[in-house]
C-alpha positions as CSV (number, residue, x, y, z in Angstrom):
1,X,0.0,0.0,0.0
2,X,1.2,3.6,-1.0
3,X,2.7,5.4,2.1
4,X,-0.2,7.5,3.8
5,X,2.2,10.8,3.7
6,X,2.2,10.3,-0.1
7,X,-1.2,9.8,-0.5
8,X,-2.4,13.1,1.8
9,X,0.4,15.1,-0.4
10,X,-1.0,13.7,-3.4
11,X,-4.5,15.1,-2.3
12,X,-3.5,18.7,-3.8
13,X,-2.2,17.4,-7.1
14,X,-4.3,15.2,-8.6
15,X,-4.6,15.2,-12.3
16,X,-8.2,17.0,-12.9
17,X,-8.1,17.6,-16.7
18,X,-5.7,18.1,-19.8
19,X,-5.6,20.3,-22.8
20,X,-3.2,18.9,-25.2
21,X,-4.6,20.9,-28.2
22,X,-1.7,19.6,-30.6
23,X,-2.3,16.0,-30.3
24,X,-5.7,16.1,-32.2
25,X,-9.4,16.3,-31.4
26,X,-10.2,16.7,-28.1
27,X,-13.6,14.7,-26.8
28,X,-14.1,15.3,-22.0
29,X,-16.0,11.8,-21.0
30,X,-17.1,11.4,-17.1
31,X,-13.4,10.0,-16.5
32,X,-11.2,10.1,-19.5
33,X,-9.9,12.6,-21.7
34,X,-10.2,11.2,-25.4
35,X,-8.3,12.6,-28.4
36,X,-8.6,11.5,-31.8
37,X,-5.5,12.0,-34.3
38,X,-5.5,12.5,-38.0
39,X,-3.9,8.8,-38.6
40,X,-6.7,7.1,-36.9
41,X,-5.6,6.3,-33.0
42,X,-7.2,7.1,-30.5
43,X,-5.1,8.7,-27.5
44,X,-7.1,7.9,-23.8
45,X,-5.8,9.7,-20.6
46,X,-7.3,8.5,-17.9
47,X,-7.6,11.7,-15.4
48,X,-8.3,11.2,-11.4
49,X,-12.1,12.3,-11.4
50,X,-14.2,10.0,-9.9
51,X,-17.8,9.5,-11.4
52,X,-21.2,8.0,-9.8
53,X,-25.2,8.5,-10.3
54,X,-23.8,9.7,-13.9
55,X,-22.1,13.0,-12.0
56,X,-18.7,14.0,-12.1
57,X,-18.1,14.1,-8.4
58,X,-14.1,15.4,-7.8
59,X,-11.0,13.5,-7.7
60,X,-9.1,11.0,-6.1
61,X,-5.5,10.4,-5.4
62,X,-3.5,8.5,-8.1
63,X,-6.8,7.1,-9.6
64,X,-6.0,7.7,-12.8
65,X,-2.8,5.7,-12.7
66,X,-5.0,2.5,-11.0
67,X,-7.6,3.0,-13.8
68,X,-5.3,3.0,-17.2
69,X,-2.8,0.4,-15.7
70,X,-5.4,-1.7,-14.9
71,X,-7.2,-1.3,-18.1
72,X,-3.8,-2.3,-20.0
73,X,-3.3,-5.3,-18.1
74,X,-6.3,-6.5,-18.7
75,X,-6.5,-5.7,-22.4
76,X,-3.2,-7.7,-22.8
77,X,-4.2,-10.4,-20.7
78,X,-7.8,-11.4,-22.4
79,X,-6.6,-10.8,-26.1
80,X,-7.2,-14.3,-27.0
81,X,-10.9,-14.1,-25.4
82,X,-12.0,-11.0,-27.4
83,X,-9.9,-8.3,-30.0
84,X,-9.6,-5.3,-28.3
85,X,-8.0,-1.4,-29.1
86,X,-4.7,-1.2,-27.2
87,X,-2.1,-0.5,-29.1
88,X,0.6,0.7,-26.0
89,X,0.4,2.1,-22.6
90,X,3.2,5.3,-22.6
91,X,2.5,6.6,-19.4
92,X,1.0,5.5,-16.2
93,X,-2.6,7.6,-17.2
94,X,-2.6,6.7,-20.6
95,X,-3.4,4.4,-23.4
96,X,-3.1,4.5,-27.2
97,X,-5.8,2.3,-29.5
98,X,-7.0,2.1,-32.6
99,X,-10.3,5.2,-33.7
100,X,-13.4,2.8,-33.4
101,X,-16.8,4.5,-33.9
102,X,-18.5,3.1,-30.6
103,X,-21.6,0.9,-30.6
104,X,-23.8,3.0,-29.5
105,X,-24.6,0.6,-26.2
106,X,-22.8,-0.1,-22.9
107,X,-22.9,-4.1,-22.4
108,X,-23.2,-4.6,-18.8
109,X,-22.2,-8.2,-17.2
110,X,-24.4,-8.5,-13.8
111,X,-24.1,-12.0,-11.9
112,X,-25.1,-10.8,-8.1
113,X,-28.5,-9.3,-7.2
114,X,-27.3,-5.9,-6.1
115,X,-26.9,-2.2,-6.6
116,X,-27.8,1.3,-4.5
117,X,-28.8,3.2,-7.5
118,X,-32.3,3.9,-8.6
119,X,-31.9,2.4,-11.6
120,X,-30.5,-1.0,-10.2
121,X,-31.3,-4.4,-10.5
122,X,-32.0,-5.1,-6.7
123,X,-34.0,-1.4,-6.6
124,X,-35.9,-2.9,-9.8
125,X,-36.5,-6.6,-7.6
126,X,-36.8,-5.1,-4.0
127,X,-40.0,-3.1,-5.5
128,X,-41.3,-6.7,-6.8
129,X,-40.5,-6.8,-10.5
130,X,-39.2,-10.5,-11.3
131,X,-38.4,-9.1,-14.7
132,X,-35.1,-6.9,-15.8
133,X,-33.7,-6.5,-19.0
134,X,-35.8,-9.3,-20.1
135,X,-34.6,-11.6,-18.0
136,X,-36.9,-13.3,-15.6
137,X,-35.4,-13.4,-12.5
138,X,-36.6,-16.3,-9.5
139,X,-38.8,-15.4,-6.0
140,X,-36.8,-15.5,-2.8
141,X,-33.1,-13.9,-3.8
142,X,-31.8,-11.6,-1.0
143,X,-30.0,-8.6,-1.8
144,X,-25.9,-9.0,-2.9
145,X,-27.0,-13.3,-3.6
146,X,-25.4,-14.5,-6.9
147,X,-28.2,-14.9,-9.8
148,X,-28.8,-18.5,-11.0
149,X,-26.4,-17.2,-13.7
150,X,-24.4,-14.2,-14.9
151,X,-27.0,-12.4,-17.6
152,X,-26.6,-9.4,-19.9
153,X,-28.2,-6.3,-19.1
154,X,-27.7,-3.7,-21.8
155,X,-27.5,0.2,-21.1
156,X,-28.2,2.8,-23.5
157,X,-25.2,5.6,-23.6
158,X,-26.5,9.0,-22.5
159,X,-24.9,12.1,-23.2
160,X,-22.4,13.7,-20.6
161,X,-24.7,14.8,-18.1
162,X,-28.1,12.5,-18.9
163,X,-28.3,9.0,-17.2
164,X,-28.0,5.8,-18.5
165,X,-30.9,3.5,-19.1
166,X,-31.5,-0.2,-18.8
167,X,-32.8,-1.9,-21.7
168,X,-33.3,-5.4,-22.9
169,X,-31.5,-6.3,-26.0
170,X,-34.7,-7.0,-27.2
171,X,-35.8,-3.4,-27.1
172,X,-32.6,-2.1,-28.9
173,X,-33.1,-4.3,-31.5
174,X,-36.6,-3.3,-32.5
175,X,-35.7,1.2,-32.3
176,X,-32.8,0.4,-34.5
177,X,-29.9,1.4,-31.6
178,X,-27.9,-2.1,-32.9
179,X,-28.5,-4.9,-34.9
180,X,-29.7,-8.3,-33.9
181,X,-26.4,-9.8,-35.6
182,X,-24.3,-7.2,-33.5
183,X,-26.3,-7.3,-30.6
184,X,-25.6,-10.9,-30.8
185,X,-21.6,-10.8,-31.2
186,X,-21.1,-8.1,-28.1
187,X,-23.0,-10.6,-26.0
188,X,-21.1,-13.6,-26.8
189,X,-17.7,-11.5,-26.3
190,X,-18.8,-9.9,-22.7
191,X,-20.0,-13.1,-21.1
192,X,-16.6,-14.7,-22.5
193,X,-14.6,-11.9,-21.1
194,X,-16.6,-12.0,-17.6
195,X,-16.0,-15.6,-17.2
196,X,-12.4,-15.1,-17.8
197,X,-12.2,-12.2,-15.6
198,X,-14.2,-14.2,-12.9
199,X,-12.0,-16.6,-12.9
200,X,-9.0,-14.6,-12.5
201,X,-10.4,-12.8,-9.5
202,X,-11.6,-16.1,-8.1
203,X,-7.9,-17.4,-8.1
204,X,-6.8,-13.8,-6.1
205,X,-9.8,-13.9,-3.4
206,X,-12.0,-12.0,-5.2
207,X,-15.4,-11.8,-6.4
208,X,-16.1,-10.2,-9.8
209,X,-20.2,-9.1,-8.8
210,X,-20.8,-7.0,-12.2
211,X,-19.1,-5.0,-15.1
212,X,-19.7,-3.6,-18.0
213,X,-18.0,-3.0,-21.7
214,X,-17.5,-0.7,-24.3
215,X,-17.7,-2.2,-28.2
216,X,-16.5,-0.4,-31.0
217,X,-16.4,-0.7,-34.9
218,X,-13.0,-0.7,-36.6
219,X,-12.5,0.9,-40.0
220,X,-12.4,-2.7,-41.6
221,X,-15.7,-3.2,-39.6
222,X,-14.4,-5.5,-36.7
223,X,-15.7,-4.8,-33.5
224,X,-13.5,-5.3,-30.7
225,X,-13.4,-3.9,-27.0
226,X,-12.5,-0.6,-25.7
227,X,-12.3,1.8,-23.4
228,X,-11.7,0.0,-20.1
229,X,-12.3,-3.4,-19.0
230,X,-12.3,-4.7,-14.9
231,X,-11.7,-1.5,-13.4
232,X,-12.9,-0.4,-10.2
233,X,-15.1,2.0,-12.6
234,X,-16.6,-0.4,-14.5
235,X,-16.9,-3.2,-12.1
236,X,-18.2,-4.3,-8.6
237,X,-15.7,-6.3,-6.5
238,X,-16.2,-7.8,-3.1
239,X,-13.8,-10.1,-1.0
240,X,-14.4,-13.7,-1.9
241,X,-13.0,-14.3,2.1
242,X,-15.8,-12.3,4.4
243,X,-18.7,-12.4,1.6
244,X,-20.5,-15.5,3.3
245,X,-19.7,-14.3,6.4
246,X,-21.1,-11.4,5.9
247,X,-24.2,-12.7,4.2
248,X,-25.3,-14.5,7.1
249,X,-25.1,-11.4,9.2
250,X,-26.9,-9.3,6.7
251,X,-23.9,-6.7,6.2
252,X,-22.8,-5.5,2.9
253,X,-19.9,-7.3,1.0
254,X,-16.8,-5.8,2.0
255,X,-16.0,-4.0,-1.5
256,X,-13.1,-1.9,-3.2
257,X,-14.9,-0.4,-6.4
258,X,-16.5,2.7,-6.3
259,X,-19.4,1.8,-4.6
260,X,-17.7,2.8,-1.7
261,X,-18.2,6.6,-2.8
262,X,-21.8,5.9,-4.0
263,X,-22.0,4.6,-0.3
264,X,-21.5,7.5,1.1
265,X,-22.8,9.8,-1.5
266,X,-26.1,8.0,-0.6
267,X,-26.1,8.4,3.2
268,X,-26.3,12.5,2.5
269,X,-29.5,11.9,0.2
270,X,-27.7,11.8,-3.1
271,X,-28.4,10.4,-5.5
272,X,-27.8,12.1,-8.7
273,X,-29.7,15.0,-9.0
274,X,-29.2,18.1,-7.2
275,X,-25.7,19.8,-6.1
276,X,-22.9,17.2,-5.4
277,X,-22.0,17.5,-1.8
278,X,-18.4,17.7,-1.0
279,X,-16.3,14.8,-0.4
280,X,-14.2,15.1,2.4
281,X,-10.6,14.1,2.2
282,X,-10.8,11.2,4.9
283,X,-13.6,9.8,2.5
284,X,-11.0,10.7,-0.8
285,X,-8.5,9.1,0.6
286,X,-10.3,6.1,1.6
287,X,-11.2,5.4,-1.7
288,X,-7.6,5.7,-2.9
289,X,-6.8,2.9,-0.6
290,X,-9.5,0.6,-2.1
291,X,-8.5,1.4,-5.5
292,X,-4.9,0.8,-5.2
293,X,-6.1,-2.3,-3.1
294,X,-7.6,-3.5,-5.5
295,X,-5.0,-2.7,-8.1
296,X,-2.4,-4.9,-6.3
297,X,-4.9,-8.2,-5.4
298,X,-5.7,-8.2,-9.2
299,X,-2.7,-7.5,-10.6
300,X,-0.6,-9.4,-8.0
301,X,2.1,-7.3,-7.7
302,X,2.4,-3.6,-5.6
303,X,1.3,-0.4,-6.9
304,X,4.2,2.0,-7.5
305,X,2.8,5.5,-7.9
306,X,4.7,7.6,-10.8
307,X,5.3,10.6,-8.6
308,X,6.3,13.0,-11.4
309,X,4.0,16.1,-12.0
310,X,1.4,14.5,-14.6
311,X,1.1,17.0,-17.2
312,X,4.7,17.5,-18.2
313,X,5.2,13.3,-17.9
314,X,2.3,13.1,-20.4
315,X,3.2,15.3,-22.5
316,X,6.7,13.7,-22.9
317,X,5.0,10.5,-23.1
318,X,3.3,11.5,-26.2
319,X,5.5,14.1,-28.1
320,X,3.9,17.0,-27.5
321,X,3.9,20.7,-25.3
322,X,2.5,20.5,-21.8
323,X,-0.8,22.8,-21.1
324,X,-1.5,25.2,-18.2
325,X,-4.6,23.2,-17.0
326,X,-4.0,20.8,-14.0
């Protein structure tokens, strides 16, 4: 675990935003800054701003660093289940793939009855429906129980700002969002990626409770993975060790994603819309711990935080001038 001393000093220095106007078009997502370059790559820095109920919510220590090193050794290690857009990792926040034009769906992986959010699936059971996503779901599962089996719960992408919605594939299909054909080839790659991914965790003490992926289409029409995959963003973990344990006693899975922050966020009566309250540092830096915790039980190996000022490394990373903007 990163010294505590380095984590409180890094509290005033995380990496917020970047403005590298040379390097090609610039595109702000929740987390990432994207830019597109004239020879088809797609350059991805992922920035320490932390995201829940669709909000941007502030930053966290060295987030960015867990995030885009995570991503990358992910997207080397499950080449072989499904293509995806890395082409190299030059700097500790960033990634470089191949220009895809996105499939205009999130694919989300869900194979535990959970969630805090309005628009999750225990929210959608706890009120009675026995139907999500069209998939019928049994009577009698308790919240955070593992479903029968993993099932795929598409999400339509809103713009920055709007909220996701739940769909059934079914329902996609027929308003023309994505083919039945396509429809059918994302699904087949995001259950194989979540077994594999499940697997791994299982072997590290973990639990891998939900996910969800980004598709895109290549210029010779392939679609492959992209954005991130089995990041404490895009994924629910809990400790394989104290989840029955903690199931009999009716506590919450001890858990390192963000859900941690949505936790909290909750307990002041947010949930999405209004102002953001503000996080306190205690609660910032707890969630720094869980996400380099959960950086070194996946990865297997400690995280070593680049300590270097971030805009000037990435900037030599890539070739290009720094910017003003922190």
């Amino acid at each position: 675990m990163v010294d505590e001393a380095i984590l409180r000093d890094a509290l005033s220095v995380t990496l917020e935003r970047t403005d590298f106007v040379s390097v090609g078009k610039r595109y702000e997502g929740k987390v990432r800054d994207n830019y597109t370059t004239p020879d088809g790559r797609r350059i991805l820095i992922t920035t320490d701003r932390i995201s829940a109920f669709d909000r941007v919510l502030g930053t966290l220590p060295f987030k960015g660093q867990v995030l885009s090193r995570l991503a990358a050794f992910w997207f080397e290690r499950t080449r072989h289940v499904a293509p995806n857009h890395m082409l190299s990792a030059p700097d500790p926040n960033v990634i470089i793939g191949v220009e895809c034009k996105p499939v205009p769906v999130e694919i989300v992986v869900r194979a535990y009855l959970t969630g805090v959010t309005s628009t999750s699936i225990w929210t959608a059971y706890a009120r009675g429906d026995r139907t999500f996503c069209g998939h019928t779901l049994p009577d009698g599962l308790r919240k955070n129980e593992r479903l029968p089996e993993p099932i795929v719960t598409p999400s339509t992408k809103a713009e920055k700002g709007g909220h996701d919605e739940s769909v059934s594939g079914a329902q996609l299909v027929e308003n023309g969002t994505i083919t039945q054909r396509d429809l059918e080839t994302v699904t087949s790659l995001a259950l194989g990626l979540f077994a594999s991914g499940a697997r791994h965790c299982a072997a590290n003490g973990l639990i891998l409770v939900d996910t969800k992926y980004e598709f895109g289409r290549t210029a010779d029409g392939r679609i492959i993975v992209m954005d991130e995959m089995h990041t404490p963003d895009s994924s629910r973990f809990w400790f394989a060790e104290s989840y029955a344990r903690r199931m009999a006693a009716g506590d919450e899975p001890d858990s390192f994603d963000k859900e941690y922050v949505r936790r909290w966020l909750t307990a002041q009566g947010f949930q999405g819309d209004g102002p953001v309250p503000k996080i306190p540092d205690d609660v910032r830096l707890e969630a720094a711990r869980r996400y380099i915790t959960a950086f070194e039980r996946i990865v297997g190996a400690p995280f070593e935080p680049d300590m270097r000022p971030p805009l000037p490394r990435i900037a030599a990373a890539l070739g290009v001038k720094t910017s003003a903007t922190r």
